[in-house]
N, C-alpha and C positions, 0 to 999 in steps of 0.2 A: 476363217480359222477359229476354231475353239479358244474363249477367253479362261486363260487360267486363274487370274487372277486368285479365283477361291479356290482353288485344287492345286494348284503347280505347286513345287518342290519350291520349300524354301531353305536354304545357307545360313547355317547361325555360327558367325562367330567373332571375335573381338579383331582387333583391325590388324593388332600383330600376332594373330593366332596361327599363321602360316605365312614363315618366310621373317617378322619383322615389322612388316610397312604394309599397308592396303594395298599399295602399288603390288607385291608381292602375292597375294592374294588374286589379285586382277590376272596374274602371268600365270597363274594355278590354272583359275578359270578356261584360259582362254586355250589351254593344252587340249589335244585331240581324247584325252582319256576322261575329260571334264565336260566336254560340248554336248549341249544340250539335256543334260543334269540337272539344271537347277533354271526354274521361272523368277527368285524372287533371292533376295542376300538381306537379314535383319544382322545390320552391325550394333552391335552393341555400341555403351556411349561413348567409353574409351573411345571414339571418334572425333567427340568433342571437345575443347575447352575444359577440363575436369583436374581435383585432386586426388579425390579417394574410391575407395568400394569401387576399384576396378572399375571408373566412369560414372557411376549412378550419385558422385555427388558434383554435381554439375556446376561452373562456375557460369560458364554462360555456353553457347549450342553454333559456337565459330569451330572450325576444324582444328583437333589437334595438331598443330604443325608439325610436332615431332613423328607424324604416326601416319596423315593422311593429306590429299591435296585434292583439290577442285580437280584436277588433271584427272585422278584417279576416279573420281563418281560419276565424271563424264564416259570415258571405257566405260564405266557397266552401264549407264545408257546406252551408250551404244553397240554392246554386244545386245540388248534387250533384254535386260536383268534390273526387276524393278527395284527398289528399294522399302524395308520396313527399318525405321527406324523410332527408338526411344525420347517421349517426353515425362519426364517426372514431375507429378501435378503438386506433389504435398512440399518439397523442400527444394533448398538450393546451396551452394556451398558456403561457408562465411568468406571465403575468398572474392564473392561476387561483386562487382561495384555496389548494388544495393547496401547488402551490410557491412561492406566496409567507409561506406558514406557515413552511416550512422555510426559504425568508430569513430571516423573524422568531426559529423558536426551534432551528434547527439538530438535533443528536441528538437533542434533545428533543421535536421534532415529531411529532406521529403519524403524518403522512405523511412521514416520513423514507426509507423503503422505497416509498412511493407510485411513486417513478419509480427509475431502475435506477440505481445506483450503479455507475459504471463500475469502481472497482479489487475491488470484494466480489462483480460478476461472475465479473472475469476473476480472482479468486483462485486461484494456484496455475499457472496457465497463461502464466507469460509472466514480464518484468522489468519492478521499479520504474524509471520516468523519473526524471532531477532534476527535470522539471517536476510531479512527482507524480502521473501516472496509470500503471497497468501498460501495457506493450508488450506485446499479446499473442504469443505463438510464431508463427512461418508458418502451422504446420500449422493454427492452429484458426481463422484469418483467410482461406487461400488460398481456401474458397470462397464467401465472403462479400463483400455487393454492397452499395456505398457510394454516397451518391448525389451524393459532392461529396469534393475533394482531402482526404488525412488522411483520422485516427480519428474516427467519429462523438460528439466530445465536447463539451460546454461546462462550461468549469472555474467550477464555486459557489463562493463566498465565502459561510464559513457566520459564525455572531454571534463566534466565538469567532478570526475571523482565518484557519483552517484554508481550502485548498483543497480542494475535493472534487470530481471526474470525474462528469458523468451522459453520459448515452448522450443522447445527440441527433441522431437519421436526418436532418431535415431542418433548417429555417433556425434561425441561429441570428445574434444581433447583442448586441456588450458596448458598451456606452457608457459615457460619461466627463463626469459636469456640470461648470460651469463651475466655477473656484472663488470664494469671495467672502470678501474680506478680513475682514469682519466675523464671518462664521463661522467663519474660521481664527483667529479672536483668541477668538472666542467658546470654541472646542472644542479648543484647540491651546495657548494660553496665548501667543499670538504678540505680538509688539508691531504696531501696526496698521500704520507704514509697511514694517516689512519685510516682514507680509503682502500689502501691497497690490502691490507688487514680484513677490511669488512668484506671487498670483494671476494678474497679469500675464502672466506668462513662461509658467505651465500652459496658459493663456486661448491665448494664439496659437501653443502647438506642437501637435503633431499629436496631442497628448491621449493619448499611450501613456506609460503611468508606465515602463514598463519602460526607456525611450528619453531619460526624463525628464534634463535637464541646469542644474539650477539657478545655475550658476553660482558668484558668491560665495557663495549661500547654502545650497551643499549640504551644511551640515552640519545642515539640517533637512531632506533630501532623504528621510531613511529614515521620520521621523514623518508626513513630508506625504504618501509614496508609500502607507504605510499608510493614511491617512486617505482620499487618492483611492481605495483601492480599495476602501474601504467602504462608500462612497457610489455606486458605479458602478449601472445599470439593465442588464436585459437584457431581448433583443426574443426571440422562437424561440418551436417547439414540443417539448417535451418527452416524450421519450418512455416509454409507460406499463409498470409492472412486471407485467405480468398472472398473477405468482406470488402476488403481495400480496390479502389478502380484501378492500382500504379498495376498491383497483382492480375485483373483480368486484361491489361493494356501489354505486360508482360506476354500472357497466354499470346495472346493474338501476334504477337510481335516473334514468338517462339516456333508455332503451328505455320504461319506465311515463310518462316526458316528455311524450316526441316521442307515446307512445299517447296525451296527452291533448289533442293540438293537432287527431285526429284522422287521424294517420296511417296511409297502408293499409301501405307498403312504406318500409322501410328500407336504402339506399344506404350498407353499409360501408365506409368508404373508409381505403386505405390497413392495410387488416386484415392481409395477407399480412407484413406488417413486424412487427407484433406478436411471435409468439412466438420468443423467442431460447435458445440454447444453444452453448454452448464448444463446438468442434469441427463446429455446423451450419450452414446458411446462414441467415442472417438474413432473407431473404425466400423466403415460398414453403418455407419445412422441412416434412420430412414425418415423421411423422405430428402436429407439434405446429400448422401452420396448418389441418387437418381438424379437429384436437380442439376448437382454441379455435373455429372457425366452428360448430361441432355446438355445444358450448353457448350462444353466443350467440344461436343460430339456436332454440334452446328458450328460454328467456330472451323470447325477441321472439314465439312462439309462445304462451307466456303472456298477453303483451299484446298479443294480437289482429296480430299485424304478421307481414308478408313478408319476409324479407332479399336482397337483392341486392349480393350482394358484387360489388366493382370490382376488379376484377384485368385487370394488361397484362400480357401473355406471350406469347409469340409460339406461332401455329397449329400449327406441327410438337411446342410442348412438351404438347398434346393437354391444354393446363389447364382451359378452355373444356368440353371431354367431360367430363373428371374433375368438375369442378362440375353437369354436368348429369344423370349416371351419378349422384349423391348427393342430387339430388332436388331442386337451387338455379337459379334462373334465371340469367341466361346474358347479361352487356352483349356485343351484336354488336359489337366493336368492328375485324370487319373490311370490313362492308359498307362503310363512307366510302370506302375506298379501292379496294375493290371495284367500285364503278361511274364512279369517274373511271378506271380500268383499261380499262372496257368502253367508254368513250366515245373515248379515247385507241387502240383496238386495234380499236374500229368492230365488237365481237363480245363474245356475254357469257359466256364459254366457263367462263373461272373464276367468275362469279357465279352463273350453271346448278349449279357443284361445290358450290357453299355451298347456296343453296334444297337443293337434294336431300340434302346430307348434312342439314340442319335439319331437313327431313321426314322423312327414313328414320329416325335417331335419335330422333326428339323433344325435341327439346332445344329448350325455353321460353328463349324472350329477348326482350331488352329493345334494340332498333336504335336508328341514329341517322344521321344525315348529318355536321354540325357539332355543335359543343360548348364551354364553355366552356375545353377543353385545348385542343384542335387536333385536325389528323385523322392518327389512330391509322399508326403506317409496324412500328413491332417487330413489331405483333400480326403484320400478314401474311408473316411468312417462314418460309417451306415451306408456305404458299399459291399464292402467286404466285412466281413464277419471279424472280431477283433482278434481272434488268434490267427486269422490267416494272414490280418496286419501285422502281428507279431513276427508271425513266419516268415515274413516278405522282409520284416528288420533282421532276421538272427539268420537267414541264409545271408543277406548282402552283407552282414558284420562279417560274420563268418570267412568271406572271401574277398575281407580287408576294408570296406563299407568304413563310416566314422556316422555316429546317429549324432544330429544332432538336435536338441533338446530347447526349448523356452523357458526363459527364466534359472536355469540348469535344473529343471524340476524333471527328475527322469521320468515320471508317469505322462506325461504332455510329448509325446512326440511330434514331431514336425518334419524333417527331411533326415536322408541318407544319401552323405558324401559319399561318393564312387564312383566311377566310369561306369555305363552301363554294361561293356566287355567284360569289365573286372565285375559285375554284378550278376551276369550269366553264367559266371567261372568261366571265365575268359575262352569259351567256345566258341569256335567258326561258326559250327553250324547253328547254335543258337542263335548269337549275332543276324544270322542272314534270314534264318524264319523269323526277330524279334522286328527285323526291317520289313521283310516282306509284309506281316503283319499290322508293322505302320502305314507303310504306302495304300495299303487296302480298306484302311480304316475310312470310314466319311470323312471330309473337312481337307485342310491344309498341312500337308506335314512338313514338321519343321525341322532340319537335320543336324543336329551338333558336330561340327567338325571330326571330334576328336570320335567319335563315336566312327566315323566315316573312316576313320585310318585305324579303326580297331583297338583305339589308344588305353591301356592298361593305370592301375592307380600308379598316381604318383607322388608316393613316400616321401622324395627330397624336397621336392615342390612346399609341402604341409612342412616341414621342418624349416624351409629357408623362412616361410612369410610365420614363423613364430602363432606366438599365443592368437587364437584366433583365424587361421591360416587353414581352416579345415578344407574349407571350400579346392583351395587351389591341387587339392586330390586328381581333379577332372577339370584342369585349366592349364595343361602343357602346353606351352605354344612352339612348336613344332619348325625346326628350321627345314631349309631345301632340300638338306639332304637325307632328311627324315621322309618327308613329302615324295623325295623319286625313289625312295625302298618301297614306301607305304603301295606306291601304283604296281609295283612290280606283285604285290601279293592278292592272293584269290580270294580273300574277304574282302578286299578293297574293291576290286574290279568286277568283284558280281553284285555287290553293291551299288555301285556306278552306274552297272548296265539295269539294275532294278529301277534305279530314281530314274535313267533317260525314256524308261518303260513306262514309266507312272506320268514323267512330264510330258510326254510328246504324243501315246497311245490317245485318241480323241472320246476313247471308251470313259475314260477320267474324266466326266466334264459333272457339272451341277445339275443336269437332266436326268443321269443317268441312274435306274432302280438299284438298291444295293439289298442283299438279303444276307442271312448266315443261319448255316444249317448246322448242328451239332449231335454227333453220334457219338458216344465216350470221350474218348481222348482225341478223336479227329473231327475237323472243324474243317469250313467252306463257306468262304468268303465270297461271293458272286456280284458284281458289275456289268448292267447291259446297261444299252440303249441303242437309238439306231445305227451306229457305228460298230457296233459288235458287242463281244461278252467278252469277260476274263474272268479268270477263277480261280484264285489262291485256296488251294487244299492241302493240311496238315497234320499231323498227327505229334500230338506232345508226348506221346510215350516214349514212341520211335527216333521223334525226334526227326521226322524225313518234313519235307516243301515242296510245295511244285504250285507253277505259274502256268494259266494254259490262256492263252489269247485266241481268239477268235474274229476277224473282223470282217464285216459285210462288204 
């Protein structure tokens, strides 16, 4: 039997993205309108142990109890449905045992150095703040990529009262509990009505000690501010020292994990952020993000697993080559935008450029249409010509799309929240040539649920999860009975019988010649080898598809 491993259809979606529960998920699969569909299921982390960012800020890589069970990862072993799952190399959550060891015992923790200490970084390169962290020099910041206003820091409060700087790339949140009169008499020596007074006045200001204005009673203003910030919580992910052994003792303790849940491929995310140096870029350095991927990459090669780094970089900075020139497979993350291009331009002139560079190089990847981010806009520049990029933004705005933007600097674009349905103007028949057209591409395609049920923006979604909440446009998670209307309809179920065509047909395999022929707006997509030929022919004008299989 043909190993799919690098061509079968892969499942993306979060654990209660259909139904609730994994377990759910599992009862989906295993229905007669889903058999044989799918070689391979990337659950997202929401799988794991997690607080925030939908999974990706990881407390530790034990299963969500609330969400999924040993029970359930066993089924999809043994329906033969491998698994790709998520390790995050650069951060972890401040909920982790690690950093909250270091709330508990400060210098004394042995994970003290676990995460970077922001001023023993930048030692020697810059000036002390009054607010206590170093200012790094120009020069060793000027080419360095931040992914939010300010220094990437959140200032620790360690047991002894001291301020300490860690390096924090992404989210970060300080909170401030309520106070309660009983415990400021309890822990303060306060007399209980004047505590009750001060809890008061904390309780309904903006909860910033720094801002704090007690009033009469600010001559306990310095004891109480102390006290509040003792007791403060912090939300974020933290980011990891990868100089420290606790850190690659972590790695190896993380990748033997995920090998025993049964995983085939491991999705790196956010790895490029990882290795850091005074003077280098923080994302993307070279040679420090090869070194760390090469031993990770053995590490994972030990136990049984594939890596799949996630990296966005746009086409002209040839990152994409450079990972596949090294032997790593390769997230397509320009096709999405690539064939709203060729439906918008009614010609697939830049999508012809990509098939044939994929062929000519070989370069192994993993596609996609939608996703849990959005669809990819940095990757294509110096692919596509920049007003075709533009076009690709103001058609999917236009039919309800959210751009979103870096830094909020609107000239810097980056992705576009949507559904890929809602980004076709919610067409069938695009829908099923923008599938067919995936399945036929080289590499591993990866299938977004919601894409699969044809699933449209969703408005309420972005509205419940507030400021910020753009993403959850294309993050419906879909109850049962959503799920048995979705099978009832004819973009679903010719969709279904495409993916059981792409996994099961032996025409699909890594031997197989693939070519693409283009005449104006019609395009032909061709697949032999000795098992036979298939041949996805289209035409963007028309807007017609056709699949012709052939097998020896």
């Amino acid at each position: 039997m043909t190993d799919k491993t690098k061509t079968g259809t892969l499942l993306n979606a979060y654990c209660d993205s259909m139904g609730g529960q994994l377990s759910d998920i599992v009862s989906v699969l295993k229905r007669k309108e889903m058999e044989g569909a799918f070689e391979s299921f990337y659950i997202l982390p929401s799988v794991f142990n997690c607080d925030l960012d939908r999974g990706f800020s990881l407390i530790d890589y034990e299963l969500n109890e609330s969400l999924a069970a040993r029970e359930d990862i066993e089924d999809l072993k043994n329906m033969n449905i491998r698994l790709m799952m998520d390790f995050v190399l650069n951060h972890i959550s401040v909920l982790s045992p690690q950093f909250q060891d270091i709330l508990k015992k400060g210098d004394e923790s042995k994970y003290r150095d676990f995460f970077i200490d922001w001023n023993r970084f930048w030692e020697g390169c810059g000036e002390m703040t009054e607010a206590g962290y170093i200012q790094p020099d120009e020069k060793y910041i000027k080419d360095m990529f931040f992914r939010k206003a300010g220094l990437p820091i959140l200032m620790v409060r360690f047991p002894d009262g001291r301020e300490v700087p860690y390096w924090n790339t992404f989210y970060q949140e300080v909170n401030y509990p309520d106070l309660n009169a009983y415990e400021l008499v309890r822990d303060l020596g306060m007399q209980y009505c004047v505590a009750e007074e001060i809890a008061k006045i904390f309780n309904a200001s903006e909860k910033d000690p720094a801002k704090l204005d007690l009033g009469r009673w600010n001559k306990y203003k310095d004891a109480v501010v102390d006290y509040i910030q003792s007791r403060r919580t912090y939300l974020g992910q933290m980011d990891l020292n990868i100089k420290s052994d606790l850190v690659w003792d972590y790695y190896r303790e993380t990748l033997a994990k995920l090998a025993s849940y049964g995983t085939s491929i491991v999705r790196l995310d956010a790895f490029a952020y990882a290795p850091k140096e005074p003077g280098e870029k923080n994302f993307l350095n070279d040679p420090g993000t090869w070194d760390l991927l090469e031993k990770v990459a053995a590490i994972a090669r030990e136990n049984g697993l594939t890596v799949l780094p996630e990296i966005h970089a746009s086409y002209e900075e040839k990152i994409y080559e450079t990972l596949a020139e090294k032997g790593y497979m390769v997230y397509d993350f320009f096709l999405p935008g690539l064939i709203i291009d060729a439906f918008e331009r009614k010609n697939g002139t830049y999508l012809k450029k990509w098939i044939d560079e994929i062929v000519e190089k070989k370069i192994r990847t993993v596609n996609m249409l939608g996703c849990h981010d959005g669809i990819p806009l940095l990757d294509l520049k110096g692919l596509l010509p920049e007003e075709s990029i533009q076009n690709v933004i103001d058609a999917t705005v236009k039919r309800g799309g959210y751009v979103k933007d870096l830094h909020g600097a609107k000239n810097v674009y980056y992705q576009v929240n949507a559904t890929y349905y809602s980004a076709l103007g919610e067409s069938d028949q695009r829908m099923l040539m923008a599938r067919a057209l995936q399945l036929f591409m080289p590499g591993k395609p990866q299938i977004w649920y919601l894409d699969l049920f044809a699933g449209k923006n969703d408005y309420e979604a972005m509205r419940r999860a507030g400021a910020g909440g753009h993403k959850e446009i294309n993050r419906t998670n879909l109850t049962m009975e959503q799920i048995e209307e979705g099978l009832t309809k004819d973009v679903v179920l010719k969709q279904l019988a495409m993916l059981k065509m792409r996994n099961t047909c032996p025409v699909f395999s890594e031997d197989a010649e693939i070519s693409c022929d283009l005449n104006g707006s019609e395009m032909s997509i061709v697949w032999k080898n000795e098992a036979g030929r298939a041949e996805l022919k289209l035409d963007f004008e028309k807007e017609t598809s056709e699949i012709l299989i052939d097998k020896n």
